[in-house]
C-alpha positions as CSV (number, residue, x, y, z in Angstrom):
1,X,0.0,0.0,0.0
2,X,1.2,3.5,-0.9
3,X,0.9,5.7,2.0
4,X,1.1,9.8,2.0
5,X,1.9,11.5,5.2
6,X,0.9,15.4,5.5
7,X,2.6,17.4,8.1
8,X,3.1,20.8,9.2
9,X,6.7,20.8,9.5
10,X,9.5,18.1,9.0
11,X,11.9,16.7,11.6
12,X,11.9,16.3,15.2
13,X,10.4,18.8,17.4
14,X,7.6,16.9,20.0
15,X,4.8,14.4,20.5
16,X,3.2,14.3,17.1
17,X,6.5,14.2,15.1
18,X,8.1,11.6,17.3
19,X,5.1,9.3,16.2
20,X,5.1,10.3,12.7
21,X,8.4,8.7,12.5
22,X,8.5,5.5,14.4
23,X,4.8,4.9,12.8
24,X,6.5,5.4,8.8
25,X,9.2,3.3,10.2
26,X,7.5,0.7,11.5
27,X,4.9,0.6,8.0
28,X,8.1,0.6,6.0
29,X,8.8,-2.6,7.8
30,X,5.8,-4.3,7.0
31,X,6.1,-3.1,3.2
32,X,4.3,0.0,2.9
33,X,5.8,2.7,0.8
34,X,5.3,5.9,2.5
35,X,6.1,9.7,1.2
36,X,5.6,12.7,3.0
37,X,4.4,16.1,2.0
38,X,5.3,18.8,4.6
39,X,6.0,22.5,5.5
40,X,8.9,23.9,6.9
41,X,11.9,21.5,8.3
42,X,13.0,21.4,11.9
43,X,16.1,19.9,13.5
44,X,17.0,15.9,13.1
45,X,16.2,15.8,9.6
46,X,19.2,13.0,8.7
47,X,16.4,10.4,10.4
48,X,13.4,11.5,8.8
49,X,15.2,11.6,5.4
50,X,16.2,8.1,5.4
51,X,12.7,7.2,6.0
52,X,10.8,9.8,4.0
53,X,13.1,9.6,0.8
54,X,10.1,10.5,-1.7
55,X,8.6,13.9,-0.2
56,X,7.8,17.4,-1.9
57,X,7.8,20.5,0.8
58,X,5.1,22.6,0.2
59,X,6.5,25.8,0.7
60,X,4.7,29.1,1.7
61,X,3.1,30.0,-1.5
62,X,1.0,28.2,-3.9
63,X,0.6,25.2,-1.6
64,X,-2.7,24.3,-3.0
65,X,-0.4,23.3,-6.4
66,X,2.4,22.1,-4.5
67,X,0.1,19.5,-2.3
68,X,-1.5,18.5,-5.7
69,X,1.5,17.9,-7.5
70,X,2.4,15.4,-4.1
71,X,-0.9,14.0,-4.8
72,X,-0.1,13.2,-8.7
73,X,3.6,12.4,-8.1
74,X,3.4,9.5,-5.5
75,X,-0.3,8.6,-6.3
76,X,-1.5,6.9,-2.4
77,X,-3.6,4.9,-1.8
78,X,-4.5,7.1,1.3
79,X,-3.0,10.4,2.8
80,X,-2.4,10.2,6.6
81,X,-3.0,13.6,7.4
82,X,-1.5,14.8,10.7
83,X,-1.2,19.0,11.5
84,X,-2.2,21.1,8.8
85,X,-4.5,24.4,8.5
86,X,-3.9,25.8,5.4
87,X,-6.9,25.7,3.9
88,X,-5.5,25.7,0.3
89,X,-3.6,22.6,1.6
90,X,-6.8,20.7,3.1
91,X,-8.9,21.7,0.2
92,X,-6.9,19.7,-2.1
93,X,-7.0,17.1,0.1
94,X,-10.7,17.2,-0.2
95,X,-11.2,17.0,-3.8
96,X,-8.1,14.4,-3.8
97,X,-10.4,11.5,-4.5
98,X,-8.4,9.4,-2.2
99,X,-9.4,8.8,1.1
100,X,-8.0,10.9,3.7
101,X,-7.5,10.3,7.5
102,X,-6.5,12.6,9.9
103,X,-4.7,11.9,13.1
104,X,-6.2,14.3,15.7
105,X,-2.8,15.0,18.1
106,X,-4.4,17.9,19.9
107,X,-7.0,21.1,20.0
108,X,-5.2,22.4,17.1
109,X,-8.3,21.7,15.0
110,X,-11.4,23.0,16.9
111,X,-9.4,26.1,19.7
112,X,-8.2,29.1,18.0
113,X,-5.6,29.2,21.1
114,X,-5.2,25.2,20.3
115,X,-4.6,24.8,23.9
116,X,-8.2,24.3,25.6
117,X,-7.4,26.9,28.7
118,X,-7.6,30.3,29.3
119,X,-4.0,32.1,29.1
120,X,-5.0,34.3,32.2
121,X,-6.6,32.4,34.8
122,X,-5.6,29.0,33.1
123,X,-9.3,27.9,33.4
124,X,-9.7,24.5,31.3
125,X,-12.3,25.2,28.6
126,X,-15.1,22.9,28.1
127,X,-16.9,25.0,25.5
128,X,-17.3,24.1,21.9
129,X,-15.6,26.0,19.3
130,X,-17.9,29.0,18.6
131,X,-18.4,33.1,18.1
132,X,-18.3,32.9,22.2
133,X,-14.4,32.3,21.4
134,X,-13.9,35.5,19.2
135,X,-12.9,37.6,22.5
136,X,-10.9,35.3,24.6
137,X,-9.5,34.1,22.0
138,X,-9.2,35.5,18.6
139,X,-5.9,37.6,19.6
140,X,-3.5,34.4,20.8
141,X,-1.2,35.2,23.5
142,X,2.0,33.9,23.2
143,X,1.5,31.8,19.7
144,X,2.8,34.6,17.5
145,X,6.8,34.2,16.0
146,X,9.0,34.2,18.7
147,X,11.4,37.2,17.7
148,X,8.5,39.4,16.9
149,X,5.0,40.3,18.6
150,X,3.9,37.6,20.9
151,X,0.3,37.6,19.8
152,X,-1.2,35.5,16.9
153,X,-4.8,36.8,15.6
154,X,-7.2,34.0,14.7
155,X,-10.0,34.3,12.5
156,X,-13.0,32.3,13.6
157,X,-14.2,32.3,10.5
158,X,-11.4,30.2,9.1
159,X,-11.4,28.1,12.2
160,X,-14.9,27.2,11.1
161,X,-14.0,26.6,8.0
162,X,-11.2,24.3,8.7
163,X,-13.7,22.1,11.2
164,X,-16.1,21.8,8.1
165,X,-13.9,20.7,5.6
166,X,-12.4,18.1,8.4
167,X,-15.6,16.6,8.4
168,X,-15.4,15.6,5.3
169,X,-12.2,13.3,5.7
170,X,-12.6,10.1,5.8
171,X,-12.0,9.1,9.6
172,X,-10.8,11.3,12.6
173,X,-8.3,9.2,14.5
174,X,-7.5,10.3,18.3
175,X,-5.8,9.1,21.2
176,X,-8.2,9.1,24.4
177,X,-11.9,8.7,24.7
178,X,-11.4,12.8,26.0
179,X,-10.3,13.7,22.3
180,X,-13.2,11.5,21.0
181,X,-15.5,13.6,23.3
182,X,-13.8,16.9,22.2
183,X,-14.5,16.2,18.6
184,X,-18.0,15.1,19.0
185,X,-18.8,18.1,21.4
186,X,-17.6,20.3,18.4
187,X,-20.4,18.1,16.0
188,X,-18.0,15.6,14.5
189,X,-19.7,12.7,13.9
190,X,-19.2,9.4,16.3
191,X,-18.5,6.8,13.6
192,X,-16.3,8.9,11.7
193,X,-13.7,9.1,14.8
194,X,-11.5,5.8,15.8
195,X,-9.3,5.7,18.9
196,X,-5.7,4.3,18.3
197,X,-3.5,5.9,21.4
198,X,-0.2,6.9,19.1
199,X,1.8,4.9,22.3
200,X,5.8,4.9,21.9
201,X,7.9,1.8,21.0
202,X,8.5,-0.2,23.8
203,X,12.2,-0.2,25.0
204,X,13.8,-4.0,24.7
205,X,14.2,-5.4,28.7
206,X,14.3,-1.8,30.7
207,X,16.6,-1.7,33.5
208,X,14.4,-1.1,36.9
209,X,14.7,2.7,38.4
210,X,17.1,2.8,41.6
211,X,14.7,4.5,44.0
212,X,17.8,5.3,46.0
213,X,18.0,7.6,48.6
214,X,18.9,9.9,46.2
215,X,15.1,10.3,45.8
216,X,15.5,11.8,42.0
217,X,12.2,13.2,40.5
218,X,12.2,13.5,36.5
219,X,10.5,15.9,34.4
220,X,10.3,15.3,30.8
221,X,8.3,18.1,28.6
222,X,8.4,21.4,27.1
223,X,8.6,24.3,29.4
224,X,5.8,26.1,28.5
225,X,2.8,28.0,30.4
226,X,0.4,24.9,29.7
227,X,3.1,22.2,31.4
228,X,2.9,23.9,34.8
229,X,6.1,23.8,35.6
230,X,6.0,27.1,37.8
231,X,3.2,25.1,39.4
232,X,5.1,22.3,39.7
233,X,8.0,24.4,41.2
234,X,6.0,26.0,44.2
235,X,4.1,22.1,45.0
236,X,8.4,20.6,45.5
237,X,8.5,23.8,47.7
238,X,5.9,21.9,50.3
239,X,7.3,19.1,50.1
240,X,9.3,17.5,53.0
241,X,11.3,14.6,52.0
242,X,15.1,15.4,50.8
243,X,14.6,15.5,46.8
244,X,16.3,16.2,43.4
245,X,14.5,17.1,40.6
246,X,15.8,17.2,37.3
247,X,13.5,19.0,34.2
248,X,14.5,17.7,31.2
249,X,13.5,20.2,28.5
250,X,13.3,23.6,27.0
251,X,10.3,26.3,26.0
252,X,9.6,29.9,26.2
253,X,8.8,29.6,30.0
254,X,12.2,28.2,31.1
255,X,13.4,31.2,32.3
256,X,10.7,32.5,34.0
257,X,10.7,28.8,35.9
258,X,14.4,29.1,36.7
259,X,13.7,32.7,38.2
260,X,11.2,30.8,40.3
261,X,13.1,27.9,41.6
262,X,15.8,30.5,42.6
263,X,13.1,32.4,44.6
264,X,11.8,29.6,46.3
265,X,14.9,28.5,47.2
266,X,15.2,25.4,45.1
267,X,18.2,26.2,42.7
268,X,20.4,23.4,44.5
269,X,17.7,20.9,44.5
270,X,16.0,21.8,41.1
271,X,18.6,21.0,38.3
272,X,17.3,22.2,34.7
273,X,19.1,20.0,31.7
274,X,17.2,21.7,28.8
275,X,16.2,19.5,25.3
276,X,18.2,16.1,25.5
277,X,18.4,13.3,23.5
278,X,15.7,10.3,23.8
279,X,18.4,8.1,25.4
280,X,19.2,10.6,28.2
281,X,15.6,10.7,29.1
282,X,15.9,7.0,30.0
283,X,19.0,7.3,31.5
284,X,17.6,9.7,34.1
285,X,14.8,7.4,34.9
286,X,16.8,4.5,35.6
287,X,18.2,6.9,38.2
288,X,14.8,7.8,40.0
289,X,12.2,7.8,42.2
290,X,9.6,9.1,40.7
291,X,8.2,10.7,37.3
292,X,6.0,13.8,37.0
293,X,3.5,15.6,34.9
294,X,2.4,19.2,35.9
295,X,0.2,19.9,32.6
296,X,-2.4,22.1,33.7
297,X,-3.7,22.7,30.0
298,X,-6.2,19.1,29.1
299,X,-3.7,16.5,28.2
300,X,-4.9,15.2,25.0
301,X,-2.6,11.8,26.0
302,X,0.7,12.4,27.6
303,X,2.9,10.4,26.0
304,X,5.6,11.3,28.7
305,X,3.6,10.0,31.1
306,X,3.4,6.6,29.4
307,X,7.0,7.0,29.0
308,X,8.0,6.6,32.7
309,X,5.5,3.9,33.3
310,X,7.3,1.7,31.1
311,X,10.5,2.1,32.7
312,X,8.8,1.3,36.4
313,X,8.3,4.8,37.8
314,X,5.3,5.8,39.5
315,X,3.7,8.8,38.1
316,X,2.1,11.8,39.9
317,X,0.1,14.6,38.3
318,X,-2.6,16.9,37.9
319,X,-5.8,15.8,36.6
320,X,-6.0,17.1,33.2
321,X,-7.8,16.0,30.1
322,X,-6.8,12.8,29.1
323,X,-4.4,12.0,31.9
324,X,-6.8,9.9,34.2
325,X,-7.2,7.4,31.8
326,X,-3.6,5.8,31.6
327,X,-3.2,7.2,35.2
328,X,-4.7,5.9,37.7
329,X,-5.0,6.8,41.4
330,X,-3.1,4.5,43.7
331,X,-2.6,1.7,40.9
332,X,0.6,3.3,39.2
333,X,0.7,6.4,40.8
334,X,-1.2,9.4,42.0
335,X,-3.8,12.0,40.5
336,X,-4.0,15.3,42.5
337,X,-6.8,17.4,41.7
338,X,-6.0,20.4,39.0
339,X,-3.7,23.1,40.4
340,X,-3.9,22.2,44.2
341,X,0.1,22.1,44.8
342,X,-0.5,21.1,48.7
343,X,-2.1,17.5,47.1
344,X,0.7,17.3,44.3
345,X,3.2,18.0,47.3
346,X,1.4,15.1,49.7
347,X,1.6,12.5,46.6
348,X,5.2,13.1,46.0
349,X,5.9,13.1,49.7
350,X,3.8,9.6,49.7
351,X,5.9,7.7,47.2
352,X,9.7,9.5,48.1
353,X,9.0,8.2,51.7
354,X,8.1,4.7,51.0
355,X,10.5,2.9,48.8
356,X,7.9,-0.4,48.8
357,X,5.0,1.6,47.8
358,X,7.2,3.3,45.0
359,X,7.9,-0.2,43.6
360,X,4.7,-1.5,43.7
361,X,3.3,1.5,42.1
362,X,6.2,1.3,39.3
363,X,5.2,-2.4,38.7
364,X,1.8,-2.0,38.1
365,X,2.5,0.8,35.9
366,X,4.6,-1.5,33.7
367,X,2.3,-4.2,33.1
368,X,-0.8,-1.7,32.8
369,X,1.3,0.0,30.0
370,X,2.5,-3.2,28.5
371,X,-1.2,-4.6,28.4
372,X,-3.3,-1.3,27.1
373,X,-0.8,0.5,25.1
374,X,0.9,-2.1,22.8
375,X,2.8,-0.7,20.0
376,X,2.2,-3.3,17.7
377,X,-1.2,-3.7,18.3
378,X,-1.7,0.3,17.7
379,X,0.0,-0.4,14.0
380,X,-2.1,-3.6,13.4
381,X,-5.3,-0.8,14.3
382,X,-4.0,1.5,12.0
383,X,-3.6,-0.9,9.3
384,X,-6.5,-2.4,9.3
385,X,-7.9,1.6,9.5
386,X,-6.2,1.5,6.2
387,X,-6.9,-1.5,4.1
388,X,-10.4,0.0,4.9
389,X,-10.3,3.1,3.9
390,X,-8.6,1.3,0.4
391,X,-11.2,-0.8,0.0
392,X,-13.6,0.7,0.4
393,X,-12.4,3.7,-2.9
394,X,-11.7,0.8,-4.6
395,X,-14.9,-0.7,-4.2
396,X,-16.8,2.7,-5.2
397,X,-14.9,3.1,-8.5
């Protein structure tokens, strides 16, 4: 089967391209050809080249042409459409005559601030997309270019355009039975949407974590306003067992958090590493106690999160979105209701002080993510998702 991928940008940069690669790779195995069309390239390019060796970037003009002329070029038998809003780019892809499903990786497609909260008082939304958003949220705080004017405007208009002709597509696929509700809340129909959670390879025979005395706590993410790191910062500031913690990443709200730590008088406990390498990551949670997540925006998955339960850690973290449905309370780790730092602080305190309950927590997470989120059984879902979609064209003509 000839597969086209659509993307927004090529490389590695987070969640949604770390899956676009490892699922090409793995459909590459099992003989699929795959291309890619795409907009602008990021950093680690060297990988994604060996994999996506037919592609055609779409550039910032005439993309309608340009996506065409992927269309005609590397004729699929379906397009695997992941981030995209340009509308010249998703009409094509409507009047493609191929069947096109879209792999929904977050609120990029129905919130004009793609992130579901409120930038001020961080207030998860639970509206549907509508003229109600034109005043919160048609001027987006902090999305604009990062060397120029912080603030991106969003037409609603276009936003409602791009939810109409996403209705068209073939299937919606998402991650968590949240997304699924997100998507149907903003009128998508409910047999058009298929959950396959985008779950990470598994690593082959993970060493356990140490929980030594060392007590290490491990953040993985970007540092950015939705992540709650600041949050995150001032609940390790109530807790009372000794501690490291080391946050492993980098976004526009790193400094600001680092200002933070210093003020709360956590710079010799709080160690911040920046972006690191995959391998790193896993490094760092051989060495722990503890993983945690202090998204405060709704979690569409949290793929980190997964992450650390298959190495053994516990998890602790802030109920949001999606988040209580791979995490859950006192079987692989602790939920603390949103924003309430004294509960986060309790949870960690709960697990650093009790080695047995870490490892029994860590257990449970690795068998509960080896038995619900198995990567080959996600590709065997999206194959099948395929060979449907394939038929079914084929059938019609």
């Amino acid at each position: 089967m000839r597969l086209l991928f659509v993307h927004e940008r090529f490389g590695a940069f987070g969640g949604a391209e770390a899956n676009i690669l490892l699922t090409a790779q793995e459909l590459r195995r099992r003989g699929y050809s795959v291309a890619m069309a795409h907009g602008g390239e990021e950093s680690g390019e060297t990988e994604w080249r060996d994999v996506f060796a037919d592609r055609v970037a779409l550039g910032e003009s005439a993309r309608a042409g340009a996506m065409e002329h992927a269309l005609a070029l590397f004729q699929p038998d379906v397009v695997y459409l992941h981030k995209y809003s340009d509308p010249h780019v998703l009409h094509a892809l409507e009047n493609c005559g191929r069947p096109v499903i879209r792999m929904v990786h977050d609120h990029d497609l129905y919130c004009m601030r793609s992130y579901k909260y409120n930038f001020f008082s961080r207030q998860i939304c639970t509206r549907a997309a509508s003229a109600y958003c034109v005043f919160p949220c048609g001027a987006s705080i902090g999305r604009g270019s990062a060397k120029g004017f912080p603030i991106r405007w969003v037409s609603y208009g276009a936003k409602r355009r791009e939810i109409d002709t996403n209705k068209k597509f073939h299937r919606l696929i998402v991650a968590t039975d949240y997304m699924r509700n997100e998507l149907l809340r903003n009128g998508f129909a409910l047999e058009q949407i298929e959950t396959h959670a985008p779950v990470p390879r598994p690593v082959d025979s993970p060493d356990d974590p140490s929980f030594s005395s060392r007590n290490l706590i491990v953040y993985s993410g970007q540092i950015i306003r939705g992540k709650g790191v600041d949050v995150l910062l001032e609940s390790l500031a109530r807790v009372s067992s000794p501690f490291e913690c080391l946050i492993l990443g980098d976004g526009s709200h790193r400094a600001e958090c680092e200002r933070l730590s210093r003020r709360l008088g956590l710079e010799d406990r709080v160690h911040f590493a920046g972006f690191v390498p995959q391998s790193r990551v896993a490094e760092s949670y051989r060495d722990a106690s503890l993983a945690v997540m202090s998204s405060l925006w709704p979690e569409p998955f949290g793929a980190a999160g997964l992450e650390a339960m298959r190495s053994g850690l516990p998890v602790v973290a802030f109920d949001a979105g999606a988040i209580s449905e791979w995490l859950l309370d006192g079987v692989n780790g602790f939920l603390a209701p949103w924003m309430d730092r004294d509960a986060f602080a309790g949870r960690v305190d709960a697990i650093l002080s009790d080695k047995a309950l870490a490892r029994r927590l860590g257990q449970s997470g690795r068998q509960l993510a080896d038995e619900r989120f198995n990567f080959g059984a996600y590709i065997d879902g999206l194959e099948g998702l395929f060979s449907r979609a394939a038929d079914r064209i084929s059938t019609a003509t």
